[in-house]
C-alpha positions in Angstrom: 14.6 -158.2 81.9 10.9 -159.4 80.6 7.9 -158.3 82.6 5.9 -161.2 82.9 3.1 -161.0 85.3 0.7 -159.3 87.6 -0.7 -160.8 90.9 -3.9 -160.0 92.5 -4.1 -160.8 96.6 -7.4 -161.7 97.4 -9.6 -163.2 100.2 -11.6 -165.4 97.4 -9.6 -166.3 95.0 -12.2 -168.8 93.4 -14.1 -166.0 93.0 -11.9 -163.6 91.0 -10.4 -166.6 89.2 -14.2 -166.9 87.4 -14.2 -163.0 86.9 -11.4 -163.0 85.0 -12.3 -167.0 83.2 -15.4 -165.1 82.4 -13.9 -161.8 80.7 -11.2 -163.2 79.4 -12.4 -166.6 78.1 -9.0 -168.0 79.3 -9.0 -171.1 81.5 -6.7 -170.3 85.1 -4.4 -173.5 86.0 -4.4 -173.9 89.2 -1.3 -174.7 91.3 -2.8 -175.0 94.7 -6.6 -173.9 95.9 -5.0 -170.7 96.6 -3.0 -169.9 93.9 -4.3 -169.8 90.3 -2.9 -168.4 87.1 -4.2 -167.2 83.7 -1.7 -167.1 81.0 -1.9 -165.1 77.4 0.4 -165.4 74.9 2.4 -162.4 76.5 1.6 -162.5 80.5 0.5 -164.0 82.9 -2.3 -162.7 85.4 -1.6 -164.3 88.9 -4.4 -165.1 91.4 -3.4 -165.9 95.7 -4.7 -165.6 98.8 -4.2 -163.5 101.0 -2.5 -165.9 103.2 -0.1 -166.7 100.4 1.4 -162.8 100.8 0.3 -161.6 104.3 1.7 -158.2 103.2 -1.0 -157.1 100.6 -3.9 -156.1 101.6 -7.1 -157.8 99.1 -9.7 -155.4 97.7 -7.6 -152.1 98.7 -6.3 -151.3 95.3 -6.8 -147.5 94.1 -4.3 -146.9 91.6 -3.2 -150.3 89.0 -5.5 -151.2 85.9 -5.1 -154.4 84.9 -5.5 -154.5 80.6 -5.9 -156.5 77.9 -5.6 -156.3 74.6 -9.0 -157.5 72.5 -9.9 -157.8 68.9 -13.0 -155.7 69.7 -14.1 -154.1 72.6 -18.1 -154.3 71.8 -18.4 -157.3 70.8 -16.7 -158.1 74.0 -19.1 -156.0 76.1 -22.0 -157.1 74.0 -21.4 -161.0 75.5 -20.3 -160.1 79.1 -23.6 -160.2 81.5 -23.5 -159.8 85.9 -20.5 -157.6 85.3 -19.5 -154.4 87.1 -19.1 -152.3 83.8 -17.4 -148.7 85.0 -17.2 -147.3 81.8 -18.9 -148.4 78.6 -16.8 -148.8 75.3 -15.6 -145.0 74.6 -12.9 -144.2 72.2 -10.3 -143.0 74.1 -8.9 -139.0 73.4 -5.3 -141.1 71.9 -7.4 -143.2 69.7 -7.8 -147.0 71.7 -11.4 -148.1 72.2 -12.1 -149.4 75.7 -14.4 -151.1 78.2 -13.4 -150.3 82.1 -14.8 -153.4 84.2 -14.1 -153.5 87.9 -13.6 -157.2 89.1 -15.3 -158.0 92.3 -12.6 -157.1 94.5 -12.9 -153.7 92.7 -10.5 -153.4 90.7 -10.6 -151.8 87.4 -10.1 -153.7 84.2 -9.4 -152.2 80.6 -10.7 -154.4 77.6 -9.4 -152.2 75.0 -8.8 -152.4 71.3 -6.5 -150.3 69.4 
């Protein structure tokens, strides 16, 4: 068994799509106007619509960090700009550096070096 993705439900998905093109500096490919993807070389980070899982609820999470793994976490944070920054680049208490983001859905996202 591989784990190979994450998928965000959300109400605009053009939106978050640029949020995490932005961040990331990964282009999505998009399958449908509701359904985009963003693919590292380990995972892949799955955008819908809410009409496209009309279980999930968009913009409701409280509990899942969604993280990457980044050559360096300031340099990162030194070229991101009209981001929601929830916690500047700390060194964590087990040693990884990292930069909390919360997408515009408000969900939190970990830019973290180790």
């Amino acid at each position: 068994m591989n784990f190979v993705s994450i998928r965000i439900i959300t109400a605009d998905v053009a939106r978050l799509v640029g949020f995490y093109e932005k961040t990331t500096g990964l282009a999505a490919s998009w399958a449908t106007p509701e359904f985009a993807t963003i693919t590292t070389g380990v995972a892949t980070l799955a955008i819908g619509a809410e009409r496209t899982v009309p279980l999930a609820t968009p913009a409701t999470n409280r509990s899942v960090i969604v993280e990457f793994l980044v050559d360096d976490v300031d340099a990162l944070h030194a070229t991101l700009v009209d981001v929601d920054v929830a916690m500047p680049p700390t060194t964590m208490p087990w040693g990884n550096r990292s930069l909390l983001l919360r997408d515009p859905d408000g969900n939190l996202v970990n830019f973290f070096t180790r």
